[in-house]
C-alpha positions as CSV (number, residue, x, y, z in Angstrom):
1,X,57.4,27.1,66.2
2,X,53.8,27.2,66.8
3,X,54.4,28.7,70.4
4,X,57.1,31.4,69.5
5,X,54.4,32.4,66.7
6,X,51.5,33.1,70.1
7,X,54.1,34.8,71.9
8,X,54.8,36.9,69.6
9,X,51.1,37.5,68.7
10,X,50.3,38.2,72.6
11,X,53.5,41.0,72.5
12,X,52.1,42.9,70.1
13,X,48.7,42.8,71.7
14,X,49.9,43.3,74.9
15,X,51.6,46.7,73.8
16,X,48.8,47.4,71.8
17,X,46.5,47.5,74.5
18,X,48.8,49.4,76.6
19,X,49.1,52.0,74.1
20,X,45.2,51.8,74.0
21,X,44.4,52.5,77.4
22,X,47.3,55.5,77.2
23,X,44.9,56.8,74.5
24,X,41.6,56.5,76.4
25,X,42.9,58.0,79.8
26,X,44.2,60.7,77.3
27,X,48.1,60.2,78.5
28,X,48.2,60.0,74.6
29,X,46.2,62.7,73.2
30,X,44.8,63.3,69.9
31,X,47.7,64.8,67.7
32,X,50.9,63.2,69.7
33,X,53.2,61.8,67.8
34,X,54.2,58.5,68.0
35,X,57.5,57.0,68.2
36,X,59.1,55.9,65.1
37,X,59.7,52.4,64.0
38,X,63.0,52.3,65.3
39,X,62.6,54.1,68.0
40,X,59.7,52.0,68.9
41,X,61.8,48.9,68.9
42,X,64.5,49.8,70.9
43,X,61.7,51.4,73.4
44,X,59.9,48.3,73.6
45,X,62.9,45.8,72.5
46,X,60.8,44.3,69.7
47,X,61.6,43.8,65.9
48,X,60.1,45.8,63.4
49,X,57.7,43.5,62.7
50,X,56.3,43.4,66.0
51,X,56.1,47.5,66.0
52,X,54.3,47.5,62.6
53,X,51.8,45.3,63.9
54,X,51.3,47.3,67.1
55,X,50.5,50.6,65.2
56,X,48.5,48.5,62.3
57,X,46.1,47.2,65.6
58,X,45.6,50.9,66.8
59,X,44.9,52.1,62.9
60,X,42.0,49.4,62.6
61,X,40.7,51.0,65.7
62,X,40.9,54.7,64.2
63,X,43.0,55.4,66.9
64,X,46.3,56.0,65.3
65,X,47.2,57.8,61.4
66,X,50.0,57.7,59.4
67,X,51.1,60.9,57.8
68,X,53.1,61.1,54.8
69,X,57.1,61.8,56.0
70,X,56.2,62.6,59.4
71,X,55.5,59.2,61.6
72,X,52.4,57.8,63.7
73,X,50.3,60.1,65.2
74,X,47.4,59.7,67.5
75,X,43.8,60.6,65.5
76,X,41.3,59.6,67.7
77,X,40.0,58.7,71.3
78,X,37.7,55.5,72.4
79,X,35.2,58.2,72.9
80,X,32.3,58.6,70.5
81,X,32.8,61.0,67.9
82,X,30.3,64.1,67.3
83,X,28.3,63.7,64.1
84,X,28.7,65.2,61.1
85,X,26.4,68.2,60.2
86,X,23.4,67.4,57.6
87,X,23.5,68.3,53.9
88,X,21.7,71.7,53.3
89,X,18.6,72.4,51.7
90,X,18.5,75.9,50.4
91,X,15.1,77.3,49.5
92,X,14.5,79.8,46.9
93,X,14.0,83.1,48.8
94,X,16.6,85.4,49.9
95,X,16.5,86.6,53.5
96,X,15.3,90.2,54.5
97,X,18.5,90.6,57.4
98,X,21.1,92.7,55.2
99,X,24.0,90.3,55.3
100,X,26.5,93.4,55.0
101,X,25.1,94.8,58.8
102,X,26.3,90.8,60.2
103,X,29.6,91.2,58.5
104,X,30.8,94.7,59.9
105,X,29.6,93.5,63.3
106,X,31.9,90.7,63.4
107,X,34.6,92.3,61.5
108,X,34.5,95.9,62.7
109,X,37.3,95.3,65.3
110,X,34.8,96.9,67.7
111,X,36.5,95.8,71.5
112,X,39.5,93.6,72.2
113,X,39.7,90.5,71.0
114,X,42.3,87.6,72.7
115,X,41.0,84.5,70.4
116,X,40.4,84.9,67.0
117,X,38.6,82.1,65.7
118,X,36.5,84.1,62.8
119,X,39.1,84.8,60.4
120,X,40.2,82.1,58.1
121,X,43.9,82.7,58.0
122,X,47.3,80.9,59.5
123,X,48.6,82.6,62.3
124,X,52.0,84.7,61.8
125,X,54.2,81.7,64.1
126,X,53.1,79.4,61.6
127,X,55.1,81.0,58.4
128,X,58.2,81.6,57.6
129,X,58.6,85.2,57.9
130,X,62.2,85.3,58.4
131,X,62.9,83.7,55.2
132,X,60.4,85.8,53.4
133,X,61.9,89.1,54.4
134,X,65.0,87.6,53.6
135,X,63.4,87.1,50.1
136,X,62.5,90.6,50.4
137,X,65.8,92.2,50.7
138,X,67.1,89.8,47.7
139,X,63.9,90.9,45.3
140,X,64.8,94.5,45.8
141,X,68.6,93.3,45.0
142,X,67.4,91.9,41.5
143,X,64.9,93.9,40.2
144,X,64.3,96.7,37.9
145,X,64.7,100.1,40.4
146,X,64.6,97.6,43.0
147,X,60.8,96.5,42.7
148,X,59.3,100.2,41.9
149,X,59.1,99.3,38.3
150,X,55.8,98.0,36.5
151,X,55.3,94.5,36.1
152,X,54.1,92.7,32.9
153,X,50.6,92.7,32.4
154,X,49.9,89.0,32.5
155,X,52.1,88.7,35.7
156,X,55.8,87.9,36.9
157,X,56.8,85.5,34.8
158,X,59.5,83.9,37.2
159,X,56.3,82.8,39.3
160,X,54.2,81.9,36.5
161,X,57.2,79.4,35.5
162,X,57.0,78.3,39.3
163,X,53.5,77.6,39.0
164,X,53.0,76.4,36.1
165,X,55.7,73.5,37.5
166,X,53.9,73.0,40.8
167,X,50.8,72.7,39.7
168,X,50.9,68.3,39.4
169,X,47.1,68.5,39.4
170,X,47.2,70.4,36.0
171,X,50.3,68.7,33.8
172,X,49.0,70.1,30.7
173,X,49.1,73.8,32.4
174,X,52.4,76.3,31.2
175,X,53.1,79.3,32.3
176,X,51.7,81.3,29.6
177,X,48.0,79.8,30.5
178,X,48.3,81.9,34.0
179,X,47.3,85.4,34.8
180,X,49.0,86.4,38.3
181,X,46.7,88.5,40.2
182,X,46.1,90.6,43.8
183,X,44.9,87.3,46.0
184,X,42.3,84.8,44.8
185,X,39.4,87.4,45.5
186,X,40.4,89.7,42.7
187,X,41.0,86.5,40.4
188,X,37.6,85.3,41.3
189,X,36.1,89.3,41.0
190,X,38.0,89.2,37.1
191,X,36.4,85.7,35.9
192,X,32.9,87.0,37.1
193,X,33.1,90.6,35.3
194,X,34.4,88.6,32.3
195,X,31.8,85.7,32.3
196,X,28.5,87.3,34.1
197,X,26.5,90.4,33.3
198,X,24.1,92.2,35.9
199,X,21.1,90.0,36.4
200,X,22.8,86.5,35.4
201,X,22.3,83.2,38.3
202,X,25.3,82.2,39.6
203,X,25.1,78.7,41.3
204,X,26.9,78.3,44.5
205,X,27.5,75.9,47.3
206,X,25.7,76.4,50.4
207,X,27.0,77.5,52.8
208,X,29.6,79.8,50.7
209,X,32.0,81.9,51.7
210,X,30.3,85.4,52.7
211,X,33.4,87.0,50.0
212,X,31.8,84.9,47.1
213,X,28.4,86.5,48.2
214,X,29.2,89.9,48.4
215,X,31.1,89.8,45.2
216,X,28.1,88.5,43.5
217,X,26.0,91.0,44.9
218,X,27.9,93.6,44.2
219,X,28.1,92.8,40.3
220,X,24.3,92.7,40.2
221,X,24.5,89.0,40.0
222,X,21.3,86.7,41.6
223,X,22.7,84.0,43.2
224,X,21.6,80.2,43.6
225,X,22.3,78.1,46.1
226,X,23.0,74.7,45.8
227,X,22.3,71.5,48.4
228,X,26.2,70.7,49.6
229,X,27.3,67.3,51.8
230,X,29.2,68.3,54.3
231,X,31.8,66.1,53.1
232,X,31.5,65.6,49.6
233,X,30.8,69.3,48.4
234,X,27.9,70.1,46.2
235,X,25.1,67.3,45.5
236,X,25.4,66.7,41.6
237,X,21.7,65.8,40.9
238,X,20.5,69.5,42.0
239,X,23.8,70.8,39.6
240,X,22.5,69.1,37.1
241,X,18.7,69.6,37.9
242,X,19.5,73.3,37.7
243,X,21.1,73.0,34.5
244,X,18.4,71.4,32.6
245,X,16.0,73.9,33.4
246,X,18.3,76.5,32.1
247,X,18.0,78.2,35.5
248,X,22.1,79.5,35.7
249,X,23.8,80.9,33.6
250,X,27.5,80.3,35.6
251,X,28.7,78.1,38.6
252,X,31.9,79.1,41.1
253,X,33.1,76.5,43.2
254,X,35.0,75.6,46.1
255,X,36.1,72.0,45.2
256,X,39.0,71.2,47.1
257,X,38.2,71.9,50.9
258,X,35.5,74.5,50.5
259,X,35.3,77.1,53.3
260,X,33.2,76.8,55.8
261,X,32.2,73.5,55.6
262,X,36.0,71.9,54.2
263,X,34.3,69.7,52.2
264,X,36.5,67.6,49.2
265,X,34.5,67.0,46.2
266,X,35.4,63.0,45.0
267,X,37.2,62.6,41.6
268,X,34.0,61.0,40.4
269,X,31.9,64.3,41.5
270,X,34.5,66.5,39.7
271,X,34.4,64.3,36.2
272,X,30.5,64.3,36.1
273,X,30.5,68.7,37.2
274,X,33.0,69.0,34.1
275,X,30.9,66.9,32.0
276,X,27.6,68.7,32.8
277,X,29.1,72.0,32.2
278,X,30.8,71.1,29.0
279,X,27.2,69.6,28.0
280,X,25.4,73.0,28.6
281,X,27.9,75.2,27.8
282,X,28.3,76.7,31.2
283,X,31.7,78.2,32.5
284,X,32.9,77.0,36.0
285,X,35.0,79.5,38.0
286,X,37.1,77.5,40.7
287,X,38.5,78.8,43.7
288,X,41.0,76.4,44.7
289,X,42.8,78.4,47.6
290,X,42.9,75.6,50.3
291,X,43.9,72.5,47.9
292,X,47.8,72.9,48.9
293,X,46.7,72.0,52.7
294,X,45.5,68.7,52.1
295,X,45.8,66.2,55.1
296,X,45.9,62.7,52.8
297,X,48.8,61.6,51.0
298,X,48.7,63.7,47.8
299,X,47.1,66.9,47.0
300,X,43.5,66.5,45.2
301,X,42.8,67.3,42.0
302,X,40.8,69.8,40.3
303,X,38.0,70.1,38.5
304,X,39.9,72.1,36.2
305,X,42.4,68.7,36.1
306,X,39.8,67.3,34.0
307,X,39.0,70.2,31.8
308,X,39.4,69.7,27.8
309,X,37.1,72.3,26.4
310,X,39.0,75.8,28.5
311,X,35.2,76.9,29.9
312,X,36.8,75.9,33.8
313,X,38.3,79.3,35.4
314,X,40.9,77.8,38.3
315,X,41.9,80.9,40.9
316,X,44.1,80.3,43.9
317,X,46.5,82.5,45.5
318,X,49.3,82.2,49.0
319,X,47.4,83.8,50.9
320,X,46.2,80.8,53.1
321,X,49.3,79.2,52.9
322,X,52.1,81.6,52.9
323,X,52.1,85.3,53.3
324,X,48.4,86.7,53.3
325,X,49.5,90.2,52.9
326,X,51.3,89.8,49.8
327,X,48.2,89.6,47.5
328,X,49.9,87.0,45.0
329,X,47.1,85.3,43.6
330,X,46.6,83.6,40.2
331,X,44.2,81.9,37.6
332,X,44.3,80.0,35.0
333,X,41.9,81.4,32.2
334,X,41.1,78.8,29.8
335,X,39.8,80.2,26.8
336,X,39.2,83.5,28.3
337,X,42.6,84.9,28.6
338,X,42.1,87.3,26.5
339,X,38.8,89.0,28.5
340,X,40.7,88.4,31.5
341,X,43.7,90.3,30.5
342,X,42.1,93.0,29.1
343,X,39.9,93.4,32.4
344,X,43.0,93.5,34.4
345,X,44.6,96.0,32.4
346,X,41.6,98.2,32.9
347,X,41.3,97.9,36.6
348,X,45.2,97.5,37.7
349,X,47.4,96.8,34.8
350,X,49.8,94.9,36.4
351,X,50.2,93.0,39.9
352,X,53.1,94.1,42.4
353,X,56.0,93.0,41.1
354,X,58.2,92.6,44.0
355,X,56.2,90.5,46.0
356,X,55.3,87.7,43.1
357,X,59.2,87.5,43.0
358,X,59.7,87.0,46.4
359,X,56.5,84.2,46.1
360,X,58.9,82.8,42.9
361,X,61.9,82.6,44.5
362,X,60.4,80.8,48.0
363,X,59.1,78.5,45.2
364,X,61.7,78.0,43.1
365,X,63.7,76.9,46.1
366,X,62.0,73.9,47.2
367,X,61.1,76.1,50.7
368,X,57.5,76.2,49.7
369,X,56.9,72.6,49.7
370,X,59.3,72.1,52.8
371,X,57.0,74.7,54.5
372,X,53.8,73.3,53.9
373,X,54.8,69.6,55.2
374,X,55.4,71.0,58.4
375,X,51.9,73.3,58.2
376,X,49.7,70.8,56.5
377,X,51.1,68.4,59.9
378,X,50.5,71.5,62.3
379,X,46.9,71.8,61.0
380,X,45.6,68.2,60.9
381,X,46.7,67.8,64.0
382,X,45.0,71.5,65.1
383,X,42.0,70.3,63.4
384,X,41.7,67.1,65.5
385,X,42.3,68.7,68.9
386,X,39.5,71.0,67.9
387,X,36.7,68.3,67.2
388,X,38.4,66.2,70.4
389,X,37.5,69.6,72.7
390,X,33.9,70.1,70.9
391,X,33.4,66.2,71.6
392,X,34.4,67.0,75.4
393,X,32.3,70.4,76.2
394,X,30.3,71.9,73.7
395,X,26.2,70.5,74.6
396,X,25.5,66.7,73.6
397,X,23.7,66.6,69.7
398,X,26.3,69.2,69.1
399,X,27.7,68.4,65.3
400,X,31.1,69.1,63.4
401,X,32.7,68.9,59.9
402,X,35.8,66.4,59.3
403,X,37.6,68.6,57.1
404,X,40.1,66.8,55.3
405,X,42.4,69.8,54.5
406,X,42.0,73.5,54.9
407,X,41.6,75.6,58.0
408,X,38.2,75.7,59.0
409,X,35.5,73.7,60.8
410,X,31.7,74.1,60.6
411,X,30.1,73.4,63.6
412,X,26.0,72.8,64.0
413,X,24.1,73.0,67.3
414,X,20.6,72.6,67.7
415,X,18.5,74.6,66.5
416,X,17.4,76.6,69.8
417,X,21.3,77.7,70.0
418,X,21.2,80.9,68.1
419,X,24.6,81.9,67.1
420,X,24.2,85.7,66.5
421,X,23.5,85.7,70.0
422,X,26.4,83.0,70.8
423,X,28.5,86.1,69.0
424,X,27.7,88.6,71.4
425,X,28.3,86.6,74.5
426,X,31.6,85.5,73.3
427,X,32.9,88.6,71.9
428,X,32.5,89.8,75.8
429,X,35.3,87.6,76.8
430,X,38.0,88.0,74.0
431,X,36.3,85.0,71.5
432,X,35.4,86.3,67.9
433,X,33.4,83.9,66.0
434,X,31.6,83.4,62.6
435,X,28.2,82.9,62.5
436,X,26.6,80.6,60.5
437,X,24.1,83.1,58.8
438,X,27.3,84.5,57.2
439,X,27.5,82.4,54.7
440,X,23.9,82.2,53.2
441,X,21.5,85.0,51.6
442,X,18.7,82.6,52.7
443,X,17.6,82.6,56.4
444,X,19.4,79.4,57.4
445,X,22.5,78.6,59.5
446,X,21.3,80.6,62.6
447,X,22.8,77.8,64.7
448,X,25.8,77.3,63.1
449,X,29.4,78.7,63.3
450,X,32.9,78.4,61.2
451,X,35.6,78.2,63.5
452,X,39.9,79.0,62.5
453,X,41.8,76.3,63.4
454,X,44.9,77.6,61.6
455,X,46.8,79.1,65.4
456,X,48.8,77.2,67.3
457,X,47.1,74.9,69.8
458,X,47.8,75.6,73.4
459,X,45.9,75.8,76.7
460,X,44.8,79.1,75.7
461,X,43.2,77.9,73.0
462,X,41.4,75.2,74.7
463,X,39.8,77.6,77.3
464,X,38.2,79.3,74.6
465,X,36.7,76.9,73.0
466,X,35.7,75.5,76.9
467,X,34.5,79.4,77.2
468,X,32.2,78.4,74.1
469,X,30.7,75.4,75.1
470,X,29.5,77.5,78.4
471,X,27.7,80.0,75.9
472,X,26.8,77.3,74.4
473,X,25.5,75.6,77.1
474,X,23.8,78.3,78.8
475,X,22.0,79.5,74.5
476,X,20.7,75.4,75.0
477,X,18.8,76.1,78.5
478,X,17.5,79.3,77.4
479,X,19.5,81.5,79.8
């Protein structure tokens, strides 16, 4: 008994180690998906027991992940992973470089550009456009003068209904507590014109999507800008240091997967930024866009999850998920519905119809969640081949988030690397990039850029992020 029991043990290992040294010759690459159990066995001719042990070795090692519905897939190399970029420190003082002169250079369209890895969006072969026109057709089928008609004012109410039932994260939330919306930008643009007057602080993370900045800016609004983990979002004692010297006056957050850095605030973090702002009396607009493409084994929660007094402001829209051009975007008011519907019936009084029923009936379906098992798989995986090529070209010391969901990466070089330079070179060959000093009004970021990961990966890809690391490369020596 005693000997069947080693053999058995040195099978497993024996395989194990095979499968190991696959993996570190990179026959197995980062992303590959594993045999299943059963296939497994009759591959190897073991029992299950055997084959759970095998994969169980590699996960101790880091080297294999389990995804929920999907399988075994390879996460990681024996290589030495880059680290992960430090927390911020924001100063006080804006910078004197106009931030609007960066953002039509990078998004002017100006020359041809073959990889696009500035814009944070999905690439068209990873939605289901077929089915969506499809929906198309059938909206025009069933609505009023087949979709010319006005809306309601507080939105479709098909995909309010849908929403309301997807959203897990909020069980208390009906569909009479959500204002539907053109994209998350205009929800966010709404809660700030209802909450803020010229001259108010808003407190931000840092960095912060340049969108959030402009928008601020644009309303008269100073901004703050708070220290943020590039893993665990904004750090809570500066939140609440700011609040106790009664230096904001509203914060808008990025919880779930924040963009650039695709940090995921903890639970814990998200209980103690409700409590503080209940405390003080301080509304919290959320933009939780990206918490649908989670890469665990549940979608997070929000802060608005834990919400009891109505100040939390939750906006989200499909845009980053499903059909970016459609504009369906949502929020969920709180207690200020009422200065939130009266805003939108000033500025647009009512969303376009036919597209929040096409959104309502993908929903409805089930084809929403079937569609985002198969992105959500499609992006982890995207996300790992990305940091496995920055590991493997870009200069040694080089640094890079571990997003845990979303569809960007934040990647920090030293500090002689100067990335508005880093733009220009790669622009030259096809590569669009974001910049780190995007996403700050201090002078900060200079050698940092967001990268897309949301395309397919293919050998294309990979030679422009190899074409990088030569910029890169040659920024480092000072050529």
């Amino acid at each position: 008994m005693q000997k069947k029991s080693v053999q058995k043990y040195h099978l497993y290992q024996k395989i194990a180690n095979g499968l190991e040294l696959q993996i570190r010759n990179n026959v197995l690459a980062i992303g590959d998906k594993l045999p299943s159990l059963r296939d497994f066995c009759k591959l190897h001719g073991t029992s299950q027991t055997t084959a759970i042990k095998v994969y169980y070795e590699l996960e101790s090692k880091g080297l294999v992940e389990t995804r929920p519905k999907s399988g075994y897939f390879v996460s990681g190399s024996l290589k030495r992973n880059p680290g992960l970029p430090k927390t911020s420190q924001p100063g006080t003082e804006s910078s004197n470089m106009p931030i609007e002169v960066l953002l039509e250079k990078v998004y002017s369209n100006a020359g041809p550009v073959d990889i696009a890895l500035s814009n944070a969006v999905v690439a068209d072969e990873l939605l289901p456009i077929a089915k969506l026109n499809k929906g198309l057709v059938q909206a025009m089928r069933e609505l009023k003068g087949s979709g010319t008609a006005y809306g309601e004012l507080q939105g479709n109410e098909r995909l309010r209904r849908q929403l309301a039932r997807q959203a897990f994260h909020m069980p208390e939330l009906s569909h009479e507590d959500i204002i539907t919306t053109s994209g998350c930008v205009n929800a966010i643009s709404y809660a700030l014109m209802a909450l803020a007057k010229p001259g108010d602080t808003i407190a931000v993370e840092s960095p912060v999507y340049f969108g959030i900045l402009q928008l601020a800016r644009s309303l008269g609004l100073k901004v703050m800008e708070l220290p943020t983990h590039p893993q665990t979002g904004i750090e809570i004692d500066a939140l609440k240091k700011a609040l106790e010297a009664n230096k904001i006056d509203l914060c808008l957050l990025i919880s779930n997967f924040s963009n650039p850095l695709g940090s995921l605030m903890p639970d814990e973090h998200k209980k103690e930024v409700v409590r503080l702002i209940q405390q003080y009396n301080i509304p919290l607009i959320e933009d939780d866009i990206y918490g649908d493409i989670y890469f665990g084994t549940s979608r997070p929660n929000t802060c608005k999850t834990f919400d009891e007094s109505g100040l939390i402001l939750c906006c989200s829209s499909v845009s980053k998920t499903l059909a970016p051009g459609y504009r369906v975007g949502w929020l969920a008011p709180g207690k200020f519905k009422t200065e939130i519907l009266r805003l939108k019936l000033f500025h647009s009084i009512t969303s376009t119809n036919i597209t929040q029923e096409v959104i309502a009936n993908f929903l409805e379906t089930g084809r929403y969640e079937h569609h985002l098992r198969k992105l959500r798989n499609t992006l982890h995986t995207n996300s790992l081949q990305y940091i496995r090529a920055i590991n493997d070209y870009f200069p040694e010391g080089t640094k890079v988030s571990r997003p845990q969901g979303g569809i960007v990466l934040w990647v920090e070089f030293d500090q002689k690397i100067d990335t508005l330079k880093m733009y220009d070179q790669a622009i030259k060959r096809g590569i669009s990039i974001a910049p780190g000093r995007l996403f700050t009004l201090q002078d900060q970021f200079s050698n940092c850029i967001r990268l897309n990961y949301g395309m397919s990966w293919n050998s294309k890809l990979e030679k422009g992020l190899r074409d990088l690391a030569d910029i890169a490369g040659s920024l480092n020596h000072g050529s």
